[in-house]
C-alpha positions as CSV (number, residue, x, y, z in Angstrom):
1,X,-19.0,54.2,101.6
2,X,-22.1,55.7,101.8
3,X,-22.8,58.6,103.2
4,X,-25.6,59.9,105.6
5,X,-25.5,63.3,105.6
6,X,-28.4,65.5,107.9
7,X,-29.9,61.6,109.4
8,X,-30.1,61.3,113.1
9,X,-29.3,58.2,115.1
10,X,-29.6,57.3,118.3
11,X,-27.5,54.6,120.2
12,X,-27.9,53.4,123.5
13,X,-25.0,52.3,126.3
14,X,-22.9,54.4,124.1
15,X,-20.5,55.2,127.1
16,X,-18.5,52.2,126.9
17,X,-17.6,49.4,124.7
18,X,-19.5,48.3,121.5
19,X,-21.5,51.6,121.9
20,X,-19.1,53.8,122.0
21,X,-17.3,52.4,118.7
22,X,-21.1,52.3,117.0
23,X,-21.2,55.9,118.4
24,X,-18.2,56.7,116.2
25,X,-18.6,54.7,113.0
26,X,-21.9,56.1,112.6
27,X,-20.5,59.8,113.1
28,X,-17.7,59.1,110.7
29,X,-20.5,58.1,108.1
30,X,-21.7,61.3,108.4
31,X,-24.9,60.9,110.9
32,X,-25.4,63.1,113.5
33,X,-25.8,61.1,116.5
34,X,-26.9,61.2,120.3
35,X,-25.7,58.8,122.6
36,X,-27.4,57.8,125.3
37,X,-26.0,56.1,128.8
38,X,-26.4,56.6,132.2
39,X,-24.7,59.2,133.6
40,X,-20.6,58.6,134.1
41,X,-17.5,59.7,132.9
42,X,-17.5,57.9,130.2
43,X,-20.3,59.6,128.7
44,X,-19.1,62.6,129.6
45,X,-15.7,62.2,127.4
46,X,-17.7,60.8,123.8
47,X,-16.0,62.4,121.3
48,X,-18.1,65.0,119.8
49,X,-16.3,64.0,115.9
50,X,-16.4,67.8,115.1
51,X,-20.0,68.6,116.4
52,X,-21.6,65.3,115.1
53,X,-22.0,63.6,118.1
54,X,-24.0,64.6,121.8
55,X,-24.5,63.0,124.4
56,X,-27.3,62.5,126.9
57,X,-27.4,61.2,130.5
58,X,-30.9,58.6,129.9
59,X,-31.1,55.6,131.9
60,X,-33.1,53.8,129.5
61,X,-34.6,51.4,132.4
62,X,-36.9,54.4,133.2
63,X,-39.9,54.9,130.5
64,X,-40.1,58.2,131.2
65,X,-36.7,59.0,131.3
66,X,-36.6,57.4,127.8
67,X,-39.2,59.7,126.6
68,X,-37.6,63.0,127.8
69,X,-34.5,62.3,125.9
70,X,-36.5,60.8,122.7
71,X,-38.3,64.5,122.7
72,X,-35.1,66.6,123.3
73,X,-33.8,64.7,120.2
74,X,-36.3,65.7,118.3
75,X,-36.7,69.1,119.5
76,X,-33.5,69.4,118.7
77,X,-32.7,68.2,115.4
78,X,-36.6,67.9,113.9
79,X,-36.1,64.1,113.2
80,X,-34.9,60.6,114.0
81,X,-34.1,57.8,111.3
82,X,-32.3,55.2,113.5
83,X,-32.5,53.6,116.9
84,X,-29.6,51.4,117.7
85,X,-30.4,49.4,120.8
86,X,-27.0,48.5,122.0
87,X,-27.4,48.8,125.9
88,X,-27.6,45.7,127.9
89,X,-26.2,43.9,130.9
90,X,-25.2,40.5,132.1
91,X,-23.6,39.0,134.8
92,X,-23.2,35.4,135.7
93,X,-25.3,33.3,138.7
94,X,-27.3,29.8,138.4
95,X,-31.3,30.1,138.2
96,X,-31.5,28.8,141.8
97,X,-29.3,31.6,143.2
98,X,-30.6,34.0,141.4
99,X,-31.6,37.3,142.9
100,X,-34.8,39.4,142.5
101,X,-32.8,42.4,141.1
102,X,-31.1,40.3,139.5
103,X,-33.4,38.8,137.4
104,X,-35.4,42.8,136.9
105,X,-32.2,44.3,136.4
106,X,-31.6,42.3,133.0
107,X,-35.3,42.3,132.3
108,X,-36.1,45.9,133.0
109,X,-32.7,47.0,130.8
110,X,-32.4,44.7,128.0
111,X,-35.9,44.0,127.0
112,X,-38.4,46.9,128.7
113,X,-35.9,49.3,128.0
114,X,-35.8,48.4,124.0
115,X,-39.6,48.6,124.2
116,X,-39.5,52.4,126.0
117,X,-37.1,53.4,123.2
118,X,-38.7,51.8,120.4
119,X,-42.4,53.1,121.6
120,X,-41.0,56.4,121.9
121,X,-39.4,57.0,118.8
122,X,-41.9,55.3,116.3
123,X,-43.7,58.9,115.7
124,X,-40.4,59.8,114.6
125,X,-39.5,56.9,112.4
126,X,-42.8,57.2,110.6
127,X,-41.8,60.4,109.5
128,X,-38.2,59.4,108.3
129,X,-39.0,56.1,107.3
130,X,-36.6,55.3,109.3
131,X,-34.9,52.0,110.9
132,X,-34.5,50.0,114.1
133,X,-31.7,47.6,114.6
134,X,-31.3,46.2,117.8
135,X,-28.6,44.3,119.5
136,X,-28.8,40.2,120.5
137,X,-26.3,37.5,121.0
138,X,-25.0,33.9,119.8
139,X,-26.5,32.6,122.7
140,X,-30.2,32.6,122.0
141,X,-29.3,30.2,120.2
142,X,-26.2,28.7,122.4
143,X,-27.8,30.2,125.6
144,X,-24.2,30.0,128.2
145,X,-25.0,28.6,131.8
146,X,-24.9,30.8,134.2
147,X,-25.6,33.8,131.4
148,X,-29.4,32.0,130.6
149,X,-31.4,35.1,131.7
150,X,-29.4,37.4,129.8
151,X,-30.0,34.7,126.7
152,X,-33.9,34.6,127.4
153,X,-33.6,38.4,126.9
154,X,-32.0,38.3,124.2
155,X,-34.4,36.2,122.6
156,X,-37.5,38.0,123.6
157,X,-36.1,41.2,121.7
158,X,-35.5,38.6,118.5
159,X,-39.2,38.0,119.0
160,X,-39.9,41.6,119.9
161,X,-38.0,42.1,116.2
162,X,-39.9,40.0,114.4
163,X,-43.4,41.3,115.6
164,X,-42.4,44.6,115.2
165,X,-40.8,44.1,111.6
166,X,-44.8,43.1,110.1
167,X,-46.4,46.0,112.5
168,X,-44.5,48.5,110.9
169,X,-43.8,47.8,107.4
170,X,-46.6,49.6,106.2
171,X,-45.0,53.0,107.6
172,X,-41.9,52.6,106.0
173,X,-40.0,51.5,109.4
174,X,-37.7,48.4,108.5
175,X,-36.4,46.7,111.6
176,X,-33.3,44.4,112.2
177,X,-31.4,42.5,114.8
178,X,-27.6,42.5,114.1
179,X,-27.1,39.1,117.0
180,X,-23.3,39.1,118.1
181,X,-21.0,36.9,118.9
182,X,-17.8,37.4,121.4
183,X,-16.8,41.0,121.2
184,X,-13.4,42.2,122.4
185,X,-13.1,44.9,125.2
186,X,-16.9,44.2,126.2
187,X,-17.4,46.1,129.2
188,X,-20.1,43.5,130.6
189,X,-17.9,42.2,132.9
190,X,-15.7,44.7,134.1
191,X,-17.9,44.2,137.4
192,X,-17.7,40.8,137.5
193,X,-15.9,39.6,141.0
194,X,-13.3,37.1,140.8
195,X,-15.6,34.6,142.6
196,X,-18.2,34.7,139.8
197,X,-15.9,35.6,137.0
198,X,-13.9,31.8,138.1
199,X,-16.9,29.8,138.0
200,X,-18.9,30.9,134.8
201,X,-15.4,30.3,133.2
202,X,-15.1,26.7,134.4
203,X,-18.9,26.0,134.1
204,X,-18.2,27.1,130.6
205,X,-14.9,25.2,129.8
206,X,-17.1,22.3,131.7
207,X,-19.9,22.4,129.2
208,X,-17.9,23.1,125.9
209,X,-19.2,26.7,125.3
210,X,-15.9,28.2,125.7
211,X,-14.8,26.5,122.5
212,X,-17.7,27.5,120.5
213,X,-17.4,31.0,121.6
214,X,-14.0,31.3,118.9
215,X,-11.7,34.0,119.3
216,X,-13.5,37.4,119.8
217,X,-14.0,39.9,116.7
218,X,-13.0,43.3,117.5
219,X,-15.2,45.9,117.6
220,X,-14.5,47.7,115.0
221,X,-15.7,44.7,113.2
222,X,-19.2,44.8,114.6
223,X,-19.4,48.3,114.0
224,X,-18.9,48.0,110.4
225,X,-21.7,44.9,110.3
226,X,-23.6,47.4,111.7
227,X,-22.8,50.3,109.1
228,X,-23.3,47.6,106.9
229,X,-27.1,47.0,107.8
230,X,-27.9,50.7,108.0
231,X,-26.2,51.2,104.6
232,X,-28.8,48.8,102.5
233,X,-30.6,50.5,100.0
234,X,-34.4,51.7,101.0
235,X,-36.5,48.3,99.3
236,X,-34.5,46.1,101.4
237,X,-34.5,44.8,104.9
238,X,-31.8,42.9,107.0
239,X,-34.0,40.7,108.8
240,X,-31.2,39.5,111.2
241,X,-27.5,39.1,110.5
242,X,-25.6,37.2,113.0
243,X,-21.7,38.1,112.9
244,X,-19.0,36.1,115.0
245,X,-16.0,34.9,115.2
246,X,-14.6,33.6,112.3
247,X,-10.9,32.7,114.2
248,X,-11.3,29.3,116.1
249,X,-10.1,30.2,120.1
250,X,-11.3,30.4,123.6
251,X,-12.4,33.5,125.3
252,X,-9.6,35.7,127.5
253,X,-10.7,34.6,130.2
254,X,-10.4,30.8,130.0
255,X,-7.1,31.3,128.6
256,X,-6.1,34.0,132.1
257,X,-8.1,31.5,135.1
């Protein structure tokens, strides 16, 4: 395994889920890393892994929120080699019941608040040569009904990827997009209500998505993908690695409704 020793990483909606186990892989590697979420519990109980790990209450929605926490990173440890965008959201309503928050709610989180992170922290990265992998999903290219603005965002940080990928090679910054497939114990729809949870299931069952979403990898898994990106050698760049489920299934809850 390599070995990171001294780099700094940042990883956002590290509270919960995915982050959290990215949060933890990443210490165990030997980064020192600051997690970033809003305010909760949650955040509030990351395991520190022996002093290798803080945490900071950021809501990442909020440019200049983002930008006080990217300068008490720095501040405190003098540099920043990776940015892991990991924080999104997504709940599920049809286009023609869609809300105005909720259409800026997945906007202003998944894609302006991978730009505030990434804007802020480029200074950094130029000095590190460091990296920034952000997080998308199978469905940009299998968009899910009901889950299509939470695909389009997903798609405009792939774009966002590949812009940023040609505008930064010359400093040294590689850029990647590790996209996912089903992840198990997401915490995306632990908010869900039963009334909305029911229908995206049948709408998916009724349109063939929940048998091309397989059963879901663990996270764990997806953690070591990403260890795996952030552990290529220096002259060589990850352009996008898509990891799912390699079991055939149906997601938990098709098989629960």
């Amino acid at each position: 395994m390599v070995v990171h020793n001294g780099k700094v990483a940042i990883v956002t909606g590290a509270s919960k889920g995915m982050g959290r186990h990215f949060v933890s892989a990443l210490a165990a590697a030997g980064w020192q890393v600051v997690g970033l979420a809003r305010a909760s519990k949650e955040l509030e109980t990351l395991p520190t892994d022996d002093g290798r790990v803080i945490a900071i209450a950021c809501d990442i929605a909020s440019s200049s929120a983002v930008n006080a926490a990217v300068a008490q990173v720095a501040d405190h440890f003098g540099r920043i080699d990776l940015v892991v965008n990991n924080a999104a959201v997504f709940w599920p309503f049809m286009m023609e019941n869609a809300t105005d928050p909720d259409i800026e709610q997945h906007v202003s989180i998944n894609v302006l608040g991978v730009m505030w992170l990434i804007r802020a922290a480029i200074p950094y990265l130029k000095q590190t040569g460091g990296q920034i992998v952000s997080l998308t999903s199978e469905s940009v290219n299998h968009p899910f009904p009901m889950l299509t603005v939470y695909a389009a965002t997903k798609a405009a940080v792939e774009t966002l990827s590949a812009g940023l990928r040609d505008e930064l090679q010359a400093d040294g910054i590689r850029v990647s997009v590790l996209r996912s497939g089903s992840v198990a114990g997401s915490s995306g729809s632990v908010n869900w209500s039963a009334e909305d949870t029911q229908a995206f299931y049948k709408k998916i069952v009724e349109t063939g998505h929940a048998n091309m979403a397989g059963e879901a990898a663990s996270p764990e898994s997806m953690a070591a993908a990403l260890l795996a990106i952030v552990s290529l050698p220096a002259d060589v760049n990850a352009d996008l690695i898509e990891v799912r489920a390699a079991r055939a299934g149906m997601p938990d809850g098709v098989r629960s409704s």
